[in-house]
Every structure is written in structure tokens, then in C-alpha cells.
Backbone as a ProteinNet text record, in pm:
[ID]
protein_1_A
[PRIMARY]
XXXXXXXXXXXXXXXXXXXXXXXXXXXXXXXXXXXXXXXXXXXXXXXXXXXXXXXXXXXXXXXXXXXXXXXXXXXXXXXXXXXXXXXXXXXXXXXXXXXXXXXXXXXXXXXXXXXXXXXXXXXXXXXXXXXXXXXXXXXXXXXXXXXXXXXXXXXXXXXXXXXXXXXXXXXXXXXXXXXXXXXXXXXXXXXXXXXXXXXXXXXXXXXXXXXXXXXXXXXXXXXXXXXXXXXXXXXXXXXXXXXXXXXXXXXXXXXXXXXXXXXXXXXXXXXXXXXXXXXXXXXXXXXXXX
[TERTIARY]
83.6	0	86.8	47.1	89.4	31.1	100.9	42.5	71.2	-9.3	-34	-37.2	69.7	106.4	10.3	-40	-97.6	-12.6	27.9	83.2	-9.7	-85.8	-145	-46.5	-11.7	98.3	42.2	103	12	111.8	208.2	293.1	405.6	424	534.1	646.2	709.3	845.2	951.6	986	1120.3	1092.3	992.6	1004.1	930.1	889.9	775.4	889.6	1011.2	1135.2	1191.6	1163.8	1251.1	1142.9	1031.8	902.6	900.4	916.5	944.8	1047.6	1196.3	1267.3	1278.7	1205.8	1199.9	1118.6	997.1	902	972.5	1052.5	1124.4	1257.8	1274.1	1385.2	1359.1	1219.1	1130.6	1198.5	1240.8	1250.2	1098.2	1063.6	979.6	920.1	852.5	870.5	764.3	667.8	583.5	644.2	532.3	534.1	444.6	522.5	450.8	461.1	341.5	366.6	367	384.3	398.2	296.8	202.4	96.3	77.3	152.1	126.3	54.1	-42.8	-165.7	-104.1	-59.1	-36.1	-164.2	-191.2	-322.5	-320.3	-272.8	-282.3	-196.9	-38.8	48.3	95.9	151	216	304	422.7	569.1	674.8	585.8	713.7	700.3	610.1	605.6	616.4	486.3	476	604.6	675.3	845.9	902.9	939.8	1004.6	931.5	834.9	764.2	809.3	776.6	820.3	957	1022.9	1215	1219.3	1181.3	1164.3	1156.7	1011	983.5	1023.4	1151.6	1246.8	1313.4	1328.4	1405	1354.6	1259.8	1154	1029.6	1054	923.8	821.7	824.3	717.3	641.7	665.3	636.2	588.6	414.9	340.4	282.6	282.2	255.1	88.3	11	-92.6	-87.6	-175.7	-169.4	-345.6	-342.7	-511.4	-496.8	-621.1	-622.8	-704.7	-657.7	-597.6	-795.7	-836.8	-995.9	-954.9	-871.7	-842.2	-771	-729.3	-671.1	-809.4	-914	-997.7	-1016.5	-1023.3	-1057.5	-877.4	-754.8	-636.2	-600.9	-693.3	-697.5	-763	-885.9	-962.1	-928.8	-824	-767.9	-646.5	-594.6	-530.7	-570.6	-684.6	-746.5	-788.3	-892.1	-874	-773	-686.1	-586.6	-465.9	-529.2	-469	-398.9	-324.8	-341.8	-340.9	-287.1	-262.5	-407.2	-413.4	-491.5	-495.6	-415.5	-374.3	-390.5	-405	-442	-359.8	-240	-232.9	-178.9	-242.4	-241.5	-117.3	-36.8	104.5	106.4	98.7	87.4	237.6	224.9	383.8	457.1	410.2	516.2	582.1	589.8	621.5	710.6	832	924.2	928.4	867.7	921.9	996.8	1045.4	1140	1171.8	1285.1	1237.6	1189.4	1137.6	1037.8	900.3	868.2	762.4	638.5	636.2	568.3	565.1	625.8	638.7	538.9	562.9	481.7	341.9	331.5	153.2	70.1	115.9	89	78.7	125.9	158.3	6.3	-36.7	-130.9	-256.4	-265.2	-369.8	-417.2	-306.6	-294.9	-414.7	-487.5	-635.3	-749.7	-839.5	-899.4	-1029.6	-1078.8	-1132.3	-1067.3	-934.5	-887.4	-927.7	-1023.2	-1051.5	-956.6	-938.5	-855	-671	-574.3	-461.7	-452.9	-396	-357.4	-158.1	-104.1	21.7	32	-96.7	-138.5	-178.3	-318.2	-402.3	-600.2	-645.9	-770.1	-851.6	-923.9	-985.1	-904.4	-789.7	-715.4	-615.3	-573.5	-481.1	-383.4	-263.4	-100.8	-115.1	-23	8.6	-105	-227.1	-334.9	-377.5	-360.3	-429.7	-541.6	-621.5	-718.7	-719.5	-853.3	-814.7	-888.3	-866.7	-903	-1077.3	-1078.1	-1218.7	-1320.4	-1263.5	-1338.1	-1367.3	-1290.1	-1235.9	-1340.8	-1360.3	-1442.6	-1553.7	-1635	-1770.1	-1836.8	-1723.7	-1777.9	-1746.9	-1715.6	-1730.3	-1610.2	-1512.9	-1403.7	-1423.4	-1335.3	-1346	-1488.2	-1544.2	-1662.3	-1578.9	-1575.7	-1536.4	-1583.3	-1706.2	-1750.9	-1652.3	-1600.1	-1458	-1395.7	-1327.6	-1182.3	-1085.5	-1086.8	-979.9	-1011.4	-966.9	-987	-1139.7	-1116.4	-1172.7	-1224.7	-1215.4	-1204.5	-1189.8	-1044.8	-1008.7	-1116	-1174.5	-1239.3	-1332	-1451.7	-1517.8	-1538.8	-1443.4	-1347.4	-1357.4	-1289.7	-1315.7	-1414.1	-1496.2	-1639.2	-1713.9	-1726.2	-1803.3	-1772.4	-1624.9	-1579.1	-1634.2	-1632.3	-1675	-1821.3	-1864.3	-1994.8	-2058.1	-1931.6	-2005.4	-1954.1	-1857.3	-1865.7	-1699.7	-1609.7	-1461.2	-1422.6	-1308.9	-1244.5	-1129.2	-1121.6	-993.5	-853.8	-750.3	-654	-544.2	-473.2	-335.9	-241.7	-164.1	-27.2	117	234.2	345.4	388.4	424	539.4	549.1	720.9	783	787.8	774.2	780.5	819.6	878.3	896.4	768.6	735	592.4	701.1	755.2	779.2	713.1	657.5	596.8	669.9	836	896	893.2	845.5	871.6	733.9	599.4	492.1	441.9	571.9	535	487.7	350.3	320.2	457.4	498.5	557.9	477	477.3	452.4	315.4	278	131.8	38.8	36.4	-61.5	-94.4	3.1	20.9	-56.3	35.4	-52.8	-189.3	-236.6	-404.8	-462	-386.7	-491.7	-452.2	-364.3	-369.5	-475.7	-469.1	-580.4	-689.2	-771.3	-847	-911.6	-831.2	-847.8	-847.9	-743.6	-806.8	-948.8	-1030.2	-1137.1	-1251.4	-1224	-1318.1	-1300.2	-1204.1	-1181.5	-1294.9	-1294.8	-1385.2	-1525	-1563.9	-1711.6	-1748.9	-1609.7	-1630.8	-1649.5	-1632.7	-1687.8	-1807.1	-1873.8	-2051.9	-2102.7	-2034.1	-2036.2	-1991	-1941.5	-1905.6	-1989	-2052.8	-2125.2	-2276.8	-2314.1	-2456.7	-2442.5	-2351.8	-2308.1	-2291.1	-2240.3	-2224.8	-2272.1	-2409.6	-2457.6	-2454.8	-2359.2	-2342.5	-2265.5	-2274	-2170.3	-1991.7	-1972	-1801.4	-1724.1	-1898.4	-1815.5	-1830.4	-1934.7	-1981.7	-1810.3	-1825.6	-1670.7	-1553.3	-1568.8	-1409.4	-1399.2	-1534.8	-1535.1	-1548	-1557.6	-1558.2	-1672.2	-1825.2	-1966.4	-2012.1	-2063	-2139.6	-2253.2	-2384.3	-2546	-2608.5	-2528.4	-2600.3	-2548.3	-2489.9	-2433.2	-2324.4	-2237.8	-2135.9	-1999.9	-1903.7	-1810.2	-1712.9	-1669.4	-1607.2	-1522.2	-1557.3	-1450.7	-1319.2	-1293.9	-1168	-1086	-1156	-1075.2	-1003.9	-1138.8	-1068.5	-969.2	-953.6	-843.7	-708.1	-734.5	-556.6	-522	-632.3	-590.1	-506.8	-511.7	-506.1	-346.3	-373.2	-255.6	-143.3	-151.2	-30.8	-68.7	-152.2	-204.8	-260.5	-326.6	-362.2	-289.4	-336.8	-259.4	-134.2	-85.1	29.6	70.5	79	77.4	219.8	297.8	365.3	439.1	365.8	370.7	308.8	246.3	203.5	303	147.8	214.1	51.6	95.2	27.8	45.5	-9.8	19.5	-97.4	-41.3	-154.5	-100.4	-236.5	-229.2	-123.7	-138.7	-9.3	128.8	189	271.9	344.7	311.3	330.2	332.9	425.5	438.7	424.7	299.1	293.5	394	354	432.8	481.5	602.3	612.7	593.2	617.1	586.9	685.4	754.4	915	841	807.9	792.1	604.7	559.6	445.5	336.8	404.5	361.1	322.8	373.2	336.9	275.2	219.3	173.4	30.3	-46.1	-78.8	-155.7	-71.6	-129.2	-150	-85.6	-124.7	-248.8	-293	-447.4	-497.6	-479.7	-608.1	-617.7	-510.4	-544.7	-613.1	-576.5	-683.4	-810.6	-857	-963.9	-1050.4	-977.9	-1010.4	-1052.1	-917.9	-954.4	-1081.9	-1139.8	-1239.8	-1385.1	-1366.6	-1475.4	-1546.2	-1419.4	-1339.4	-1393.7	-1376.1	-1391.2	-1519.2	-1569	-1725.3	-1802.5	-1777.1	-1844	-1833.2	-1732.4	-1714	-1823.5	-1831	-1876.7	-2042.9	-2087.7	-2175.8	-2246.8	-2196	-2196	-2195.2	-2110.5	-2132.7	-2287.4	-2325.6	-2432.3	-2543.7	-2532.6	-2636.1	-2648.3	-2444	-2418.4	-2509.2	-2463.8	-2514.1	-2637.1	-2690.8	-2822.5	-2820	-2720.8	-2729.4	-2595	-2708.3	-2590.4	-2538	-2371.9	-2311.8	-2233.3	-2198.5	-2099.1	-1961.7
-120.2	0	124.8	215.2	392.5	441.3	617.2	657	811	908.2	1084.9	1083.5	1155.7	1242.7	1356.2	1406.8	1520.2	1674.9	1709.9	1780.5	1945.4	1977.6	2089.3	2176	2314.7	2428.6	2512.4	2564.8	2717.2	2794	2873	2965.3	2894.5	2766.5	2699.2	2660.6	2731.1	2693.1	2633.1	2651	2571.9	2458.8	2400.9	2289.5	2235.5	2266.4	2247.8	2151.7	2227.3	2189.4	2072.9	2073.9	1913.3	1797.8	1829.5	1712.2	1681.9	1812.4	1742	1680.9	1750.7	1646.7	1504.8	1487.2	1371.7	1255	1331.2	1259.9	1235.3	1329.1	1309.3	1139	1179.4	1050.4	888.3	890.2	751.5	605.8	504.9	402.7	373.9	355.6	286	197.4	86.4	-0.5	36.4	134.9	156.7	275	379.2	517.2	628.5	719.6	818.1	944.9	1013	1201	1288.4	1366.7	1480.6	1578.6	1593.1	1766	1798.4	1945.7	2025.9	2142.2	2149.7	2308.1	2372.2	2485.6	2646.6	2720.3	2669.9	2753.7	2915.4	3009.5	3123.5	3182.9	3085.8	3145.2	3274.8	3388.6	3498.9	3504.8	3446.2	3417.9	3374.5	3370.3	3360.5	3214.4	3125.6	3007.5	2975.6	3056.7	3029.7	3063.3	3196.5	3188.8	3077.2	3000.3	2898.1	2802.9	2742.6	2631	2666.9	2781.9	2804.1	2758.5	2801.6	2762	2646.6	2529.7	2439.6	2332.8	2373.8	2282.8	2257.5	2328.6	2316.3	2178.7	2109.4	1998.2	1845.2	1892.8	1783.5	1725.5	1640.9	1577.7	1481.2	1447.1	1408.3	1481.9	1589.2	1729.7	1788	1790.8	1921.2	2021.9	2147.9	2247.5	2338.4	2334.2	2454.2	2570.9	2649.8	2791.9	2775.3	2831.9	2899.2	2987	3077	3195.6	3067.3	3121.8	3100.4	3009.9	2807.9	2843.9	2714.8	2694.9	2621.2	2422.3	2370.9	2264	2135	2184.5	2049.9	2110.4	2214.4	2253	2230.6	2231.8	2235.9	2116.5	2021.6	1880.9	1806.9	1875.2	1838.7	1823.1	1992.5	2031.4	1904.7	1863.6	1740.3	1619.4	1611.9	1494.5	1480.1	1589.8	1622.5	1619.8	1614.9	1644	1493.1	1434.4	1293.9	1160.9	1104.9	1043.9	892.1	880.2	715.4	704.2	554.6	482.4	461.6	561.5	543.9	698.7	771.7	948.1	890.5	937.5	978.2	1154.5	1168.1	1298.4	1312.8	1445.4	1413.3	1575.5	1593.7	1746.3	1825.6	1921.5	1996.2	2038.9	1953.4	1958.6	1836.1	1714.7	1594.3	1495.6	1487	1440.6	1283.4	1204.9	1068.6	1023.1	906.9	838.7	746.8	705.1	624.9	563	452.6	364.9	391.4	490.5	572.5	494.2	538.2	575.1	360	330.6	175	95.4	145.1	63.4	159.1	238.5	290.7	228.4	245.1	88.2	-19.8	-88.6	-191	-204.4	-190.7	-159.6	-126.6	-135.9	-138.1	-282.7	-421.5	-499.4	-605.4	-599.4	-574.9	-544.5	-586.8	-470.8	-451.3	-505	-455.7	-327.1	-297.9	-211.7	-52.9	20.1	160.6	302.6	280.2	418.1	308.8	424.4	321.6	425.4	438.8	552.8	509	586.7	569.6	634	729.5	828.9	807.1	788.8	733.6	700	628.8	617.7	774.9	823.5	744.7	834.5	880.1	969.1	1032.8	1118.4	1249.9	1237.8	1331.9	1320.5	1184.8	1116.8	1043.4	943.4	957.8	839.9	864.5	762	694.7	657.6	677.2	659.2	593.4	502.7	453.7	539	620.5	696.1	658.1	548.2	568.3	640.1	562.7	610.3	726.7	797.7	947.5	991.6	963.2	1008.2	967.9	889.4	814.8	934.5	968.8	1043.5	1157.8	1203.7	1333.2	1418.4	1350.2	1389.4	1464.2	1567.4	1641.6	1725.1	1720.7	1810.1	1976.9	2066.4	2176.8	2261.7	2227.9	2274.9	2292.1	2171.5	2146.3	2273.1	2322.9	2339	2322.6	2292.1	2219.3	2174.9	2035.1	1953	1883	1730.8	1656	1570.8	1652.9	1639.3	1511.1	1471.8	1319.5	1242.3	1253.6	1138.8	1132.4	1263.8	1252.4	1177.8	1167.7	1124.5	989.3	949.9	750.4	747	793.3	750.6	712.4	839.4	800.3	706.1	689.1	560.7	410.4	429.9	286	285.7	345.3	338.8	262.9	284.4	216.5	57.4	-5.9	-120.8	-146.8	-76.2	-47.4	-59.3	-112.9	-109.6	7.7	66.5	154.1	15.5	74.1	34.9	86.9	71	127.3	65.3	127.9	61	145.8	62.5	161.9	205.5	322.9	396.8	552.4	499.9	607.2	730.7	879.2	989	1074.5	1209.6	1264	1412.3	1408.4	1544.8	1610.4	1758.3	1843.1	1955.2	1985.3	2167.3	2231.6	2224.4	2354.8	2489.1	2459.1	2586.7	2631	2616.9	2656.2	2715.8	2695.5	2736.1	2891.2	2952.4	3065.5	3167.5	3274	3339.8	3477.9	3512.9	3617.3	3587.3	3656.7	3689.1	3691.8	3764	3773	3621.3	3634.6	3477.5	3352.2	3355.5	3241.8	3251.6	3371.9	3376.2	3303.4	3366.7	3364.8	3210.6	3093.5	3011.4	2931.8	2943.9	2904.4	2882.4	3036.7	3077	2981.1	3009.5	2941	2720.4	2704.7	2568.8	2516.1	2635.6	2623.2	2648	2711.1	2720.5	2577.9	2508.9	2406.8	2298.1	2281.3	2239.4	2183.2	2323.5	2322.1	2162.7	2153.4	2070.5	1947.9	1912.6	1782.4	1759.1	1880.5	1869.8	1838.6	1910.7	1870.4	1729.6	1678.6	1506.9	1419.9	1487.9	1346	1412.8	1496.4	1536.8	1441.8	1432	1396.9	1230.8	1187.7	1065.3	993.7	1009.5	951.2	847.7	748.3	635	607.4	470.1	418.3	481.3	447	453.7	582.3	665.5	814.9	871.1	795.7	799.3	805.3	652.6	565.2	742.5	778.1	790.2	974.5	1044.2	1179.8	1132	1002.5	1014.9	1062.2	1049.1	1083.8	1001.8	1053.5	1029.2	1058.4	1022.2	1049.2	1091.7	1083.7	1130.8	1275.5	1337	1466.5	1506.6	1463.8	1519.4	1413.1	1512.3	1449.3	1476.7	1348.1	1310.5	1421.5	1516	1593.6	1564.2	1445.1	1376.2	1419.3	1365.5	1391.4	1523.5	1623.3	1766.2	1788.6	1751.9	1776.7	1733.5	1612.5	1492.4	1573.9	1641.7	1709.4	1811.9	1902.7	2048.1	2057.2	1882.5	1870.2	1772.1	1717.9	1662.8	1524.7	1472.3	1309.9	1237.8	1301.6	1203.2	1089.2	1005	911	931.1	1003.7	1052.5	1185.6	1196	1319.4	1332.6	1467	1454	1508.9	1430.4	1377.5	1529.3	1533.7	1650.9	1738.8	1852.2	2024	2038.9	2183.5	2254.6	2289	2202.2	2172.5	2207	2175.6	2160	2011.1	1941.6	1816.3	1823.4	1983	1997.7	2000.2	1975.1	1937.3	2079.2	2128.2	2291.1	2331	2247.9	2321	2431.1	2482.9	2622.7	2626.6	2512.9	2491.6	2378.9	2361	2202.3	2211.1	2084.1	2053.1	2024.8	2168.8	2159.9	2127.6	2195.3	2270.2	2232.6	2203.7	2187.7	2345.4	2425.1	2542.5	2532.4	2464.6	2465	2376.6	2258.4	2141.4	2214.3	2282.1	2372.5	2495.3	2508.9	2616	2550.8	2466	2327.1	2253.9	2278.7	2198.7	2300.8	2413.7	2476.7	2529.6	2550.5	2544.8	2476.7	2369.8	2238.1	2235.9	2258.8	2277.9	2405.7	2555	2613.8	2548.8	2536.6	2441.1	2351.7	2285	2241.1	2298.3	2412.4	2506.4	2602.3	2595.1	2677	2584.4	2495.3	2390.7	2342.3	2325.6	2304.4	2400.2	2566.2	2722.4	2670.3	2635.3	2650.1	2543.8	2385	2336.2	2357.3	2411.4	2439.6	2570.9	2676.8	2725.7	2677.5	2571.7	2480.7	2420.9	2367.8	2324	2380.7	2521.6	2616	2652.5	2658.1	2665.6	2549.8	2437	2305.4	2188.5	2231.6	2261	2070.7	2052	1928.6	1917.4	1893.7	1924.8	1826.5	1885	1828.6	1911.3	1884.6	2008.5	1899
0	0	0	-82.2	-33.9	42.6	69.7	145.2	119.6	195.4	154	268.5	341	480.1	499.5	557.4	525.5	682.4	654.7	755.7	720.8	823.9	902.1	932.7	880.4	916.6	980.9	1103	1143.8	1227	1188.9	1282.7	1342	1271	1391.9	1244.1	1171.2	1059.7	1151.1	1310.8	1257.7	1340.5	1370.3	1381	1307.3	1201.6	1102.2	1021.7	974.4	924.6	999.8	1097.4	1137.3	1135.4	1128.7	1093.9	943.7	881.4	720	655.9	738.1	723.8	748.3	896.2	915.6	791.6	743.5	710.7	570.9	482.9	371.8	394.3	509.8	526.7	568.3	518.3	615.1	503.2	557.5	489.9	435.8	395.3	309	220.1	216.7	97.2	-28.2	24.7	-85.3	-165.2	-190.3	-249.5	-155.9	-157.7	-59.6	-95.6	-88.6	-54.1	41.7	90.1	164	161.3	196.7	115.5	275.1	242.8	357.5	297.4	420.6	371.8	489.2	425	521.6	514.4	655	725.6	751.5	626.5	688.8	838.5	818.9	871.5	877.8	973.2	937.5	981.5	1002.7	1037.1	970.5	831	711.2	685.6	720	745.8	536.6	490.8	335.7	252.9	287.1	230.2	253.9	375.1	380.3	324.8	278.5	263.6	99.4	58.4	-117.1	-157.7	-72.8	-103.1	-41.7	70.9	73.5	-9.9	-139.4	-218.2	-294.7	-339.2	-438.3	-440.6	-570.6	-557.1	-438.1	-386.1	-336.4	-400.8	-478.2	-572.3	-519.2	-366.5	-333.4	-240	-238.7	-121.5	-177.1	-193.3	-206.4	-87.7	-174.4	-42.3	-136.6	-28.9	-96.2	50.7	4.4	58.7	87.1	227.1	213.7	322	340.4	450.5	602	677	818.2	868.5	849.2	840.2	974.7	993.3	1078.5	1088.4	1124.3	1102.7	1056.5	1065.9	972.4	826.4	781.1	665.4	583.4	716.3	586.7	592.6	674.6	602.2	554.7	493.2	402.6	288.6	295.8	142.4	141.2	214.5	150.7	157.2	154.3	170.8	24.3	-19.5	-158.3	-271.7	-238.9	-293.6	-304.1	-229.5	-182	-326.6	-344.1	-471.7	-391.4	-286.4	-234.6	-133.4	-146.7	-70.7	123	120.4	306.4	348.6	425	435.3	587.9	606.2	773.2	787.7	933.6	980.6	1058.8	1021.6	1121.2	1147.1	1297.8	1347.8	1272.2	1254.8	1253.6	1358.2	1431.7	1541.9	1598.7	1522.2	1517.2	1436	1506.6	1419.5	1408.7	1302.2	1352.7	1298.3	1349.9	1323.8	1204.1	1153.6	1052.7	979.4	1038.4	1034.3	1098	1121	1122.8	1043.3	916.7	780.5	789.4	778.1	773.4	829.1	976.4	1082	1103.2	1056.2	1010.3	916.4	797.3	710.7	698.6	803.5	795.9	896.7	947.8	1063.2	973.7	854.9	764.8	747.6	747.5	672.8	681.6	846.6	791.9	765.5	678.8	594	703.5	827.1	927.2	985.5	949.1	1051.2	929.5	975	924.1	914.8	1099.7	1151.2	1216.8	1200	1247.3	1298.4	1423.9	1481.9	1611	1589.1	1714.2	1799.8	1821.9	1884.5	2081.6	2023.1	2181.8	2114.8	2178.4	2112	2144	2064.4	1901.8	1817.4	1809.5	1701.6	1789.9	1690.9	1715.2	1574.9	1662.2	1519.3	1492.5	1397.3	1415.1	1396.7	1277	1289.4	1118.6	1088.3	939.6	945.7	807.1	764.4	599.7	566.4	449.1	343	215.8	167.6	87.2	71.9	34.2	158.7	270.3	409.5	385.4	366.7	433.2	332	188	82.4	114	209.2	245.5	288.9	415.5	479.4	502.8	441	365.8	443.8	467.8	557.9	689.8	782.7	874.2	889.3	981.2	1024.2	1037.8	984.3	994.5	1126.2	1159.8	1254.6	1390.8	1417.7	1509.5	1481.3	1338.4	1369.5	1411.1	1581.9	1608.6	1726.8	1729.3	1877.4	1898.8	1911.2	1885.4	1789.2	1675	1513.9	1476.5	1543.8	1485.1	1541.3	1657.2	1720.6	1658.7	1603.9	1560.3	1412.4	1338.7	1196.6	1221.9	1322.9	1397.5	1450.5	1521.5	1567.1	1396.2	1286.3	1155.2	1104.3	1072.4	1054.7	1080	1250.5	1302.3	1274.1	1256	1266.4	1110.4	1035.5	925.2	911.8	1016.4	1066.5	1067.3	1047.1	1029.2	1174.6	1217.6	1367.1	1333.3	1467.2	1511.1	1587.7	1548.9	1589.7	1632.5	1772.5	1825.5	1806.1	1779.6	1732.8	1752.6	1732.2	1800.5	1695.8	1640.3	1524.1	1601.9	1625.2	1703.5	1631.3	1716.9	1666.8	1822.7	1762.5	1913.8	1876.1	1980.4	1993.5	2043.8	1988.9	2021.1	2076.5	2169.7	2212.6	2263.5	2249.8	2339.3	2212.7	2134	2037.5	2039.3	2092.9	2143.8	2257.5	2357.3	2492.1	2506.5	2520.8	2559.9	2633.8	2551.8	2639.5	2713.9	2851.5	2858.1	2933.3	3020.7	3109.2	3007	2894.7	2864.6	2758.2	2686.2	2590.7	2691.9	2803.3	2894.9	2921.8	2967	2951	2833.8	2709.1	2572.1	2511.5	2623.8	2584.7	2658.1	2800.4	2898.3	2837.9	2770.9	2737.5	2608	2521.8	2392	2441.4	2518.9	2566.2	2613.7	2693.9	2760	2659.1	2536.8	2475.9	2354.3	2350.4	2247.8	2320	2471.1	2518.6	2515.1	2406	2395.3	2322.9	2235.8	2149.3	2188.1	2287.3	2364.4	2352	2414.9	2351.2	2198.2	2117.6	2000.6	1968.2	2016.3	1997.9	2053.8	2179.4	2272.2	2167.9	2129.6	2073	1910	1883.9	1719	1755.9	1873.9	1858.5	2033.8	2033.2	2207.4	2242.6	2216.8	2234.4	2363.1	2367.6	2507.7	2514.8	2392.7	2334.2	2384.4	2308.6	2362.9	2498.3	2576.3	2678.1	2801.7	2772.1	2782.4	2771.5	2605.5	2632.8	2682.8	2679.1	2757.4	2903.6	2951.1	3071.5	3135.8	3096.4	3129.8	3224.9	3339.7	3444	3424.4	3497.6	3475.8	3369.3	3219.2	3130.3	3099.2	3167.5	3114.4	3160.8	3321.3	3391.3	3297.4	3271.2	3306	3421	3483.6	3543.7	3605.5	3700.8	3766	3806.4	3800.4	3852.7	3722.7	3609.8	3418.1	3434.6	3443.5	3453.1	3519.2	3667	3754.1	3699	3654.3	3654.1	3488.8	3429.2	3253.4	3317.8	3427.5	3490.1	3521.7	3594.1	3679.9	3680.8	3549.8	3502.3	3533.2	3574.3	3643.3	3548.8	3430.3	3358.5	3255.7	3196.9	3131	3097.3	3008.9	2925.6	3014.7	3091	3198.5	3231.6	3282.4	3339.6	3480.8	3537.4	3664.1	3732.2	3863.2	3924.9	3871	3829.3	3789.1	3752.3	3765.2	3650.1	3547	3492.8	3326.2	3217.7	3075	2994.2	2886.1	2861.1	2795.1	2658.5	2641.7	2528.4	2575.2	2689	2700.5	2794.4	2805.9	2865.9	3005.3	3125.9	3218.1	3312.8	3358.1	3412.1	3527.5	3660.8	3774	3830.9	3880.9	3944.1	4055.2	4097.6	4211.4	4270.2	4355.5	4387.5	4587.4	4664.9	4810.9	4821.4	4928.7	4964.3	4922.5	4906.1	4900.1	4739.8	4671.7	4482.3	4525	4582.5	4567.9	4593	4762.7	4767.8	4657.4	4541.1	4445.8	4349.3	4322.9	4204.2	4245	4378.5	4352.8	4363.9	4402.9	4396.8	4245.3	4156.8	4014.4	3953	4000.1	3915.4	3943	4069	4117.6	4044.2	4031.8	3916.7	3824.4	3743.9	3601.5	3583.9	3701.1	3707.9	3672.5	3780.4	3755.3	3628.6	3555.2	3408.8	3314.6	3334.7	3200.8	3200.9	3290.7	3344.8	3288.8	3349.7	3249.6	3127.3	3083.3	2895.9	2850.3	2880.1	2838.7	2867.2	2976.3	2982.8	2890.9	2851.9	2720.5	2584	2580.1	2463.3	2438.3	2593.9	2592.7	2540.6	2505.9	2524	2344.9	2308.4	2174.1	2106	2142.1	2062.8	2101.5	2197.7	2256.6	2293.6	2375.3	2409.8	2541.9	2638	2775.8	2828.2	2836.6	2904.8	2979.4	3086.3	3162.2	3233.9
[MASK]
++++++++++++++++++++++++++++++++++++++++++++++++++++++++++++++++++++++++++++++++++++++++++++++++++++++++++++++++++++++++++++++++++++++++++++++++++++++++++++++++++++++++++++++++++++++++++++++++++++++++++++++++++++++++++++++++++++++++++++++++++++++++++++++++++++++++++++++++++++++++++++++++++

């Protein structure tokens, strides 16, 4: 089988550059492309991506104004020529054999979504291209966050299994880290409202699965415990007590009883925070969950 990378650009060139290098250097036994959509970067991201493409013949690049990461992977979904579509953040370098052991994780034809991610998606997750054409690809509505799940929930639903599997890559976010008081607000901020989109997933898909994987209690709560261990570095892929964010972003450690102390009562915030948002969602998408 082949395969069409699809890499999502938005403000991040130099590590954008070490994910495409990587993805240019993959052993491989099939045939593969590269199509990266520049989401309306303004950091010079489209200069470098132009002098980039020079002398790279399996690396396409398109351009669009800034509509968010499901619409600039639609456009390469569209745009797709192989039978395999995986999604690889630009901020993710993998490793050799990367591209290998994603494919290979196709081999059978029950398996819909392949992902090296975490269930039901993220970086790092394939799809088989008729799928992707069934159903009419990314819900735009998302823009960003949750998207993939919603992408594998349609999927399964038409009788296709999801699958986890290992193909190494390193997630980079130190070239994302908010600098500055105010940057940190407007990242807070912008997390709590990605939120809403939970509602939009459990209203789009009310089943057990998703029940299961937002972590829903009585029909509409999720799980206050989720919120806390997301806040505070405890959850699955977590690292280790802080105040953190699931992107990988450190606010505080946990050096002196006195951070331990301000680290719960953050989370405990965060609780309250994420609860407002989704409960607004509820109101947006007229199906509650808080």
C-alpha cells in the first residue's frame, strides 16, 4: 500500500522543518507524498515552505487563509493520490520507520482508523481513503480539537475497527510554549473554549463509546476527577504533578508543599473553568453536558 502524509501548518516553521525532514527521510517499501496546507500562517512560514519545495518531488505544499486545522486537512485529503491518508501534526518528528509501521497496521482490511497516537485519534493516525471520501471527511464545525475522534467515531460506525499501534515519533511543544502573562491567559483561554467541542461530539455521537471515552457520568457530567488529573499533570500521558496543559506545557512544578498547595487549587479552578465553557457549549449546541 501507499500513502499521503498530510501535515497541518500554522505559525510553527522551525520545527515544522525538522518534521518534514523527518518525514522526507522515512525508509519505506511503498510510495509516498507529503501535502502540507499552510493555514494562513504569518511568520514567514509560506516563504520557507516556497524555497523548501524546491528539488523535493514528493512534497506538495498549498496555501489557504488562516480556516483552521480540519478545513487544511480536508484540502489534503482532496488532494490525496494514495490509498492510506495519515495525519502528522507539525510539530512531530518521527522516526524512521515511522511511515512503515503505520501501514503496515492497515494490513487488515477490518482495521478503518490506524492511529500511534491514543484512542480514538490524534497526530500520528491513518485513515483509508475511500473512508475518508464516504464520509465526507473532517466536520469543519470542530476546527480544532476533537475532530479526529469525531473522523473515527463516523468511521466505526459504518462497521470499520480503530486500531493502536506503536510507530515512534517525538511530539515536540517547546517551540509553542506561551511566552509572557498575557500569551498564557490567551492560551488558557483558547483551551477552555476548544472544550465546547466535547458537547459537540457526545450530541453527534450519544453512544456508550463516547460515553466511555469523555468520561460521562449520569447522562451529562463528566467526570470531575478527568478535569483535575488534565489540569494537573495526572492524567494518562501526563507529566507527573504540575500545573500543566495536555499539550505538554508546564505552568508549575511541584518543587515545596507550598506549589503542591497552588497546584491543587489550580486544578480545582480548572475544574470550575472547564465546566463554564462546556456548559456554554451546551447552550451553543443545545445538548448538555458540563
Amino acid at each position: 500500500m501507499n500513502a499521503s502524509i498530510i501535515v497541518s501548518a500554522y505559525n510553527n516553521k522551525k520545527v515544522l522543518k525538522k518534521t518534514l525532514d523527518g518525514l522526507l527521510k522515512q525508509k519505506f517499501s511503498g510510495k509516498y507524498e507529503i501535502i502540507v496546507v499552510n493555514d494562513g500562517s504569518n511568520d514567514g512560514t509560506r516563504e520557507f515552505l516556497d524555497t523548501y519545495l524546491k528539488d523535493k518531488k514528493n512534497l506538495k505544499v498549498f496555501h489557504q487563509k488562516n480556516k483552521g486545522v480540519c478545513s487544511a486537512r480536508n484540502k489534503g485529503i482532496v488532494n490525496a493520490q494514495y490509498e492510506i491518508v495519515i495525519n502528522m501534526d507539525q510539530d512531530c518528528i518521527p522516526e524512521k520507520d515511522w511511515l512503515e509501521k503505520m501501514v503496515a497496521g492497515f494490513s487488515d482490511e477490518k482495521s478503518g482508523v490506524v492511529s500511534a497516537y491514543d484512542y480514538y485519534g490524534g497526530t500520528s493516525t491513518g485513515f483509508r481513503k475511500k473512508l475518508l471520501d464516504k464520509v465526507g471527511g473532517y466536520d469543519e464545525v470542530y476546527r480544532y480539537y476533537r475532530e479526529d475522534t469525531d473522523l473515527t467515531f463516523k468511521i466505526m460506525d459504518l462497521g470499520y475497527e480503530f486500531k493502536l499501534i506503536e510507530a515512534g515519533y517525538e511530539h515536540n511543544h517547546k517551540e509553542v510554549k506561551p511566552k509572557g502573562f498575557l500569551a498564557l491567559v490567551k492560551h488558557v483561554m483558547q483551551r477552555l473554549y476548544y472544550h465546547q467541542n466535547d458537547v459537540l461530539l457526545y450530541k453527534k455521537h450519544p453512544t456508550k463509546i463516547c460515553r466511555e471515552f469523555l468520561n460521562i457520568k449520569f447522562g451529562f457530567l463528566v467526570n470531575p476527577v478527568k478535569d483535575f488529573q488534565a489540569a494537573t499533570g495526572t492524567w494518562g500521558k501526563g507529566v507527573g504533578f504540575s500545573l500543566s496543559s495536555p499539550r505538554g506545557i508546564t505552568f508549575m512544578e511541584n518543587k515545596t508543599p507550598l506549589h503542591a498547595i497552588l497546584i491543587i487549587i489550580g486544578g480545582i479552578g480548572y475544574v470550575i473553568a472547564v465546566k463554564t465553557s462546556r456548559l456554554i457549549g451546551s447552550l451553543r449546541f443545545r445538548k448538555l453536558l458540563i
